[in-house]
mmCIF file of the C-alpha atoms, coordinates in Angstrom:
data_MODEL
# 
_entry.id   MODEL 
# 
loop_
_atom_site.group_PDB 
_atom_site.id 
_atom_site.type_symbol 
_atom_site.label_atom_id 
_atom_site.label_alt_id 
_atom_site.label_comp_id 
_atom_site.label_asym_id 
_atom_site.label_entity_id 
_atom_site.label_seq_id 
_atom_site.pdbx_PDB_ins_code 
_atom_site.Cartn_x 
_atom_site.Cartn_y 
_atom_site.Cartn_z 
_atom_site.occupancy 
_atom_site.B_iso_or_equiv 
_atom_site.pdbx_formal_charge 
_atom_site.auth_seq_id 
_atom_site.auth_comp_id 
_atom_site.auth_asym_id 
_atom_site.auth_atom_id 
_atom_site.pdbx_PDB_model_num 
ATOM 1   C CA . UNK A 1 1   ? -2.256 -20.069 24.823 1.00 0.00 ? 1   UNK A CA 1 
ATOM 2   C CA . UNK A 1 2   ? 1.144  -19.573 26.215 1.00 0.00 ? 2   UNK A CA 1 
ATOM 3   C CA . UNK A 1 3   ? 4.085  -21.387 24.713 1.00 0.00 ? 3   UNK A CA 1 
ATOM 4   C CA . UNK A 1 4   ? 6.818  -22.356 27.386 1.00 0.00 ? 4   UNK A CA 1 
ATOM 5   C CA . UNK A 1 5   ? 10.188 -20.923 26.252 1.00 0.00 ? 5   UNK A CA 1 
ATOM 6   C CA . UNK A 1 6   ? 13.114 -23.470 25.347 1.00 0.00 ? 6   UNK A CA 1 
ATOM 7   C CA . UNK A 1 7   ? 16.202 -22.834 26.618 1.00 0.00 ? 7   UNK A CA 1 
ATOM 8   C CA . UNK A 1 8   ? 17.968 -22.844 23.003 1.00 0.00 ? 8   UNK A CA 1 
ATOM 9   C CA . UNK A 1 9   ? 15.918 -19.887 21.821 1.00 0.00 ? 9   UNK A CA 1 
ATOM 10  C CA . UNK A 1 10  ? 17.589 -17.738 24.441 1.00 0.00 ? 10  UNK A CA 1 
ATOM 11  C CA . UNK A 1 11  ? 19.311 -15.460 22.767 1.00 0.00 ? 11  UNK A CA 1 
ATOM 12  C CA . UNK A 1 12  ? 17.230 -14.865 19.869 1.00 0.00 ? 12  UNK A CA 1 
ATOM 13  C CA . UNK A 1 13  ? 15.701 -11.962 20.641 1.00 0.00 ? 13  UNK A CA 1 
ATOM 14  C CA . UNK A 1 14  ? 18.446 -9.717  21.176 1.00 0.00 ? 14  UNK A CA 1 
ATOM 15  C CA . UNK A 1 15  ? 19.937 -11.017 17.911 1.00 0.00 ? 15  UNK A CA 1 
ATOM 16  C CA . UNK A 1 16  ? 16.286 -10.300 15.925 1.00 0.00 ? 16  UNK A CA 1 
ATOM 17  C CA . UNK A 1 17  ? 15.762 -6.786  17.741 1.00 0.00 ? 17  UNK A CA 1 
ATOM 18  C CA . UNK A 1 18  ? 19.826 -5.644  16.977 1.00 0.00 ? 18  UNK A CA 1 
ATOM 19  C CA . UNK A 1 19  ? 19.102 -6.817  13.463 1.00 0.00 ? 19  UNK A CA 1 
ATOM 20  C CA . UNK A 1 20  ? 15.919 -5.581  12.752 1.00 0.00 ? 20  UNK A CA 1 
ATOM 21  C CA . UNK A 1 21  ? 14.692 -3.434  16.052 1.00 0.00 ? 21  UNK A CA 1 
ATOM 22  C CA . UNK A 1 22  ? 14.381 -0.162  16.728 1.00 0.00 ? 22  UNK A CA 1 
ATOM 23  C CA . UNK A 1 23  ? 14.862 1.658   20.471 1.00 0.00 ? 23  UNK A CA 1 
ATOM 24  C CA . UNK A 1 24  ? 12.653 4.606   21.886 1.00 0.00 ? 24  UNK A CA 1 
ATOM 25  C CA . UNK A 1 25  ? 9.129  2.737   21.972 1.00 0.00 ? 25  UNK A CA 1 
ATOM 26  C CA . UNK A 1 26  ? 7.345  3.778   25.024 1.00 0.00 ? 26  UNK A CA 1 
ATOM 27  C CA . UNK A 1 27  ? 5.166  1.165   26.294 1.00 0.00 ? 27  UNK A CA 1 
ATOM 28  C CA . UNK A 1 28  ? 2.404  1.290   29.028 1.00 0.00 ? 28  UNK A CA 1 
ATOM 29  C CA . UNK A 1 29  ? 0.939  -1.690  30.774 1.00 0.00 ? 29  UNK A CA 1 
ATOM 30  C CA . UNK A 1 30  ? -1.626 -2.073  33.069 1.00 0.00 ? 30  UNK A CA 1 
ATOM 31  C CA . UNK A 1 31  ? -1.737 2.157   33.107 1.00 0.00 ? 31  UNK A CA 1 
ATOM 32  C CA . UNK A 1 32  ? 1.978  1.885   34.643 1.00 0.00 ? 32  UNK A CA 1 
ATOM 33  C CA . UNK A 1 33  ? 4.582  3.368   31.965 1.00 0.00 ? 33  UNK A CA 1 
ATOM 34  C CA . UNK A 1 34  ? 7.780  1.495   31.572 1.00 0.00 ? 34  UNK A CA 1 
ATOM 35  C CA . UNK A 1 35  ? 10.476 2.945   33.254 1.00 0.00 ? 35  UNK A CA 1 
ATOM 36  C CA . UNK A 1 36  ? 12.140 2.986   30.423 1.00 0.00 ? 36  UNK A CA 1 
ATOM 37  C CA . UNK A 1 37  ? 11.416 3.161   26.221 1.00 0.00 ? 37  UNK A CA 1 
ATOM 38  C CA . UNK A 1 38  ? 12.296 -0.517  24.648 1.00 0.00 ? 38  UNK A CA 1 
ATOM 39  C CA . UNK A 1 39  ? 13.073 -2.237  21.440 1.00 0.00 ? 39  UNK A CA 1 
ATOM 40  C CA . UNK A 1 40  ? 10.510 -3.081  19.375 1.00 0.00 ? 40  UNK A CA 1 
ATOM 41  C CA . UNK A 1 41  ? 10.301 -4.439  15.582 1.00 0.00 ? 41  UNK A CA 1 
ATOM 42  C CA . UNK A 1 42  ? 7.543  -2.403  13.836 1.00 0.00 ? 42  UNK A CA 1 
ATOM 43  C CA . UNK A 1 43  ? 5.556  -3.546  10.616 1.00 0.00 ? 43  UNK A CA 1 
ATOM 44  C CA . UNK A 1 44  ? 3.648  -2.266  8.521  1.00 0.00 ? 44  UNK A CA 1 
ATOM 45  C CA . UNK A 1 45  ? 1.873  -2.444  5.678  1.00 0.00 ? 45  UNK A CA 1 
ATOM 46  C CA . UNK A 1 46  ? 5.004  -1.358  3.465  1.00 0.00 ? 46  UNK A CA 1 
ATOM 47  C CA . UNK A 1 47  ? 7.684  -2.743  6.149  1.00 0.00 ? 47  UNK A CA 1 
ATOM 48  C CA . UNK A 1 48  ? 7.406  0.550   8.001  1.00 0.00 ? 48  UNK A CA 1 
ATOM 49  C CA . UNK A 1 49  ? 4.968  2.738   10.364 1.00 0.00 ? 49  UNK A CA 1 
ATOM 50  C CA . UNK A 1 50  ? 4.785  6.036   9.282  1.00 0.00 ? 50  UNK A CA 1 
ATOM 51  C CA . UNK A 1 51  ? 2.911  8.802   10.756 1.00 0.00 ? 51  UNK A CA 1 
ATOM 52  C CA . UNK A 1 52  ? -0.217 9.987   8.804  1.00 0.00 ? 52  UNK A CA 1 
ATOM 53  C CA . UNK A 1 53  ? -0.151 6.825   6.392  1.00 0.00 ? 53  UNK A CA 1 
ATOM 54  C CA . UNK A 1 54  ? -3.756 5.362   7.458  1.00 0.00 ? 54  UNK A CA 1 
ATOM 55  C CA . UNK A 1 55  ? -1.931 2.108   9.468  1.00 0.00 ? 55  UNK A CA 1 
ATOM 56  C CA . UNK A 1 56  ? -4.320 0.494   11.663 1.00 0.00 ? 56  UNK A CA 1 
ATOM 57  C CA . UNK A 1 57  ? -7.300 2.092   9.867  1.00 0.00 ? 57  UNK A CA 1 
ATOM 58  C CA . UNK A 1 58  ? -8.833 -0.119  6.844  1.00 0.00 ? 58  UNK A CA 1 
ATOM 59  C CA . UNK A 1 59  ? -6.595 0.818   3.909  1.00 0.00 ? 59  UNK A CA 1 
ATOM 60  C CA . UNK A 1 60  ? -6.182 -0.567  0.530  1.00 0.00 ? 60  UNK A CA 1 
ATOM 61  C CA . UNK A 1 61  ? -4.851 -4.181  1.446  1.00 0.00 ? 61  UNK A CA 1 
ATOM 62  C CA . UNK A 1 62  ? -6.183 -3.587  4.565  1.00 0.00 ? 62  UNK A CA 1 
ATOM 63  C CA . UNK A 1 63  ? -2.887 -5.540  6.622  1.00 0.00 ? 63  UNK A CA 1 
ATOM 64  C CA . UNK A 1 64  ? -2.637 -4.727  10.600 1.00 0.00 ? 64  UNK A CA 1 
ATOM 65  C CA . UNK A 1 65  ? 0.381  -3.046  11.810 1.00 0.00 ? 65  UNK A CA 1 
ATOM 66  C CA . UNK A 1 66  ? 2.547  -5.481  13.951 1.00 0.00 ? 66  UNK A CA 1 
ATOM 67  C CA . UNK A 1 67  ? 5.439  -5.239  16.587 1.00 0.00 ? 67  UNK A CA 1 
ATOM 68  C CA . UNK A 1 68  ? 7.299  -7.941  18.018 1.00 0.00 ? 68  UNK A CA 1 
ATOM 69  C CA . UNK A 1 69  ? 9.363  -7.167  21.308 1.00 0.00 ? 69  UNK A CA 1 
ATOM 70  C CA . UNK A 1 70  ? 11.570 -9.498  23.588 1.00 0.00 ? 70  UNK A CA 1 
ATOM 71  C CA . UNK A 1 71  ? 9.128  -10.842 26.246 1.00 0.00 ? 71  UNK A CA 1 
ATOM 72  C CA . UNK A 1 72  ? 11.339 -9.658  28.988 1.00 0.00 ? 72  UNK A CA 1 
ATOM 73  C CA . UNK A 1 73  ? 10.961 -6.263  28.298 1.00 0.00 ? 73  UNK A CA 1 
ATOM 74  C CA . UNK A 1 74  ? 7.262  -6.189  28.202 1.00 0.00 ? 74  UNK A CA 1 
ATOM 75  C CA . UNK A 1 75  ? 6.359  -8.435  31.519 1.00 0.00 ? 75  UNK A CA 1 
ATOM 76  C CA . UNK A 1 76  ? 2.887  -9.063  31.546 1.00 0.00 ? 76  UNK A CA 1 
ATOM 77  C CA . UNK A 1 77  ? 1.679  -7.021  28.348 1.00 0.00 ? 77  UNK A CA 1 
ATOM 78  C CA . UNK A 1 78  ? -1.405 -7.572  27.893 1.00 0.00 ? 78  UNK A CA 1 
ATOM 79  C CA . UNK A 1 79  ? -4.825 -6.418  25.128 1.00 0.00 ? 79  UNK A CA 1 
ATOM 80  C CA . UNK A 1 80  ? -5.221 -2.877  25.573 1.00 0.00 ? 80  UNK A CA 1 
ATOM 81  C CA . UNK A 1 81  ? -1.705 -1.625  26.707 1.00 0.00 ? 81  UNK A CA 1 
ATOM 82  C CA . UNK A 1 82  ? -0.244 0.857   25.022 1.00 0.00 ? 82  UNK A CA 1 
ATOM 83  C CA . UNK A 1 83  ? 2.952  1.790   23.184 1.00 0.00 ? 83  UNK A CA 1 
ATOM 84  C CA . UNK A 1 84  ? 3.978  5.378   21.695 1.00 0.00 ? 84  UNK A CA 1 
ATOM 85  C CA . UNK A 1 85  ? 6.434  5.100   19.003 1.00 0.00 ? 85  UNK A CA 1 
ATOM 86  C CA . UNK A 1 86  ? 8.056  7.592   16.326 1.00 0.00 ? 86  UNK A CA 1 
ATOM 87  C CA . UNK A 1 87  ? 5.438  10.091  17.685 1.00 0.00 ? 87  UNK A CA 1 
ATOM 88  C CA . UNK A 1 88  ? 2.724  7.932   16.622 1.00 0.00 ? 88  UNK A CA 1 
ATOM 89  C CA . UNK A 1 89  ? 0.374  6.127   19.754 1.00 0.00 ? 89  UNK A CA 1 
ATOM 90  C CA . UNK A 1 90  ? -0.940 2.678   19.498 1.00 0.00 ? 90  UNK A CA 1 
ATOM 91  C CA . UNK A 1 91  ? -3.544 0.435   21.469 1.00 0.00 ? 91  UNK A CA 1 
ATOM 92  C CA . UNK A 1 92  ? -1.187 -3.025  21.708 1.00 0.00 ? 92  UNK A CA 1 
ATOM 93  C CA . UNK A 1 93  ? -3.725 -5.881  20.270 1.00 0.00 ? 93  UNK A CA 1 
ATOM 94  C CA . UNK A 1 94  ? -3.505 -9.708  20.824 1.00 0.00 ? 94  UNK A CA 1 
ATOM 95  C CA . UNK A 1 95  ? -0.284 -9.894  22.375 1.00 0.00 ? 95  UNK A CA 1 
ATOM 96  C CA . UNK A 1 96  ? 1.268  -13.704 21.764 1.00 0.00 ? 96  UNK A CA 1 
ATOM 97  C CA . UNK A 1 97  ? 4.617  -15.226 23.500 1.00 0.00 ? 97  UNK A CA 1 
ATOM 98  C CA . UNK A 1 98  ? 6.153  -16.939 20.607 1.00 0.00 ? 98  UNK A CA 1 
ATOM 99  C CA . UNK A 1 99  ? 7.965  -19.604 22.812 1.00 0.00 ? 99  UNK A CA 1 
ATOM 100 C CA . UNK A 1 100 ? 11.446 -18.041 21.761 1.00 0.00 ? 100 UNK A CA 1 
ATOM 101 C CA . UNK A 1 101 ? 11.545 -14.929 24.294 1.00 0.00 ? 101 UNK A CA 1 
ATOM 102 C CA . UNK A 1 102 ? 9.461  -12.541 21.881 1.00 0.00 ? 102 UNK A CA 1 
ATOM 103 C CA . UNK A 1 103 ? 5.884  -11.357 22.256 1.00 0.00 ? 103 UNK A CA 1 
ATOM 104 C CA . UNK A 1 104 ? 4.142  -10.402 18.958 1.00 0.00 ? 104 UNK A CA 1 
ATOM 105 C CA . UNK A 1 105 ? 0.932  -8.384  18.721 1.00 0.00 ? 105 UNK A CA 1 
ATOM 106 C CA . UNK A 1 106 ? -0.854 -6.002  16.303 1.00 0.00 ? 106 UNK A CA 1 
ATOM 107 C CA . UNK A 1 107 ? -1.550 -2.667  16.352 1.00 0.00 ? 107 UNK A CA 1 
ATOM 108 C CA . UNK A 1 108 ? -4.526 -0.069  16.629 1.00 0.00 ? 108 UNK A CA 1 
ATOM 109 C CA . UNK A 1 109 ? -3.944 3.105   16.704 1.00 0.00 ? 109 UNK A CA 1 
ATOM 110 C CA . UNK A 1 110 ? -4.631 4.939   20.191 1.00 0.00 ? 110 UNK A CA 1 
# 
C-alpha cells in the first residue's frame, strides 16, 4: 500500500538524512544504476552496518538491516534492487513510502 504524501512533511527528509544520513550509497533499480550515489540512513543491528559483522544473515537477535532514503532519490525502487554501500552490497527488501517523502526497506545482503 502506498501512502499519498502530505504537503507538510515536505521537508522532512532532507532534515532526517542531514541529521542522521550518510552519502555514497550506490543504488540500482530495475538493472539501471543511479546516475549518481545517494543518501541513505543505514541500521543495523547495533545502529551501524559493518562489513563482515553477519547483518542480514540470522545472528544472535536475529534483527534485519534497514535503510530509509528520501523517495525522490530512489523513483520507483522496488523488491530486488540493489544498493552498494561502505563496500558492502545489498539486495533492497520490501521497500515502503512512508507518506512523508522517505522510502524504508530492509536489507539482504547481495
Amino acid at each position: 500500500m502506498t501512502i499519498p504524501p502530505h504537503p507538510v512533511f515536505g521537508d522532512m527528509p532532507d532534515a532526517f538524512l542531514d541529521a542522521l544520513g550518510e552519502g555514497g550509497a550506490d543504488v540500482t533499480i530495475g538493472g539501471v544504476p543511479l546516475p549518481e550515489p545517494v543518501r541513505v540512513i543505514a541500521r543495523g543491528p547495533f545502529g551501524a552496518i559493518a562489513p563482515d559483522a553477519g547483518y542480514g544473515e540470522p545472528g544472535v537477535n536475529g534483527m534485519t538491516p534497514k535503510a530509509s532514503f528520501a523517495e525522490v532519490d530512489v523513483p520507483g525502487l522496488k523488491d530486488g534492487d540493489t544498493m552498494v554501500f561502505k563496500g558492502v552490497a545489498w539486495k533492497i527488501r520490501e521497500p515502503l513510502p512512508d507518506g512523508r517523502g522517505m522510502v524504508r526497506c530492509e536489507l539482504e545482503r547481495a
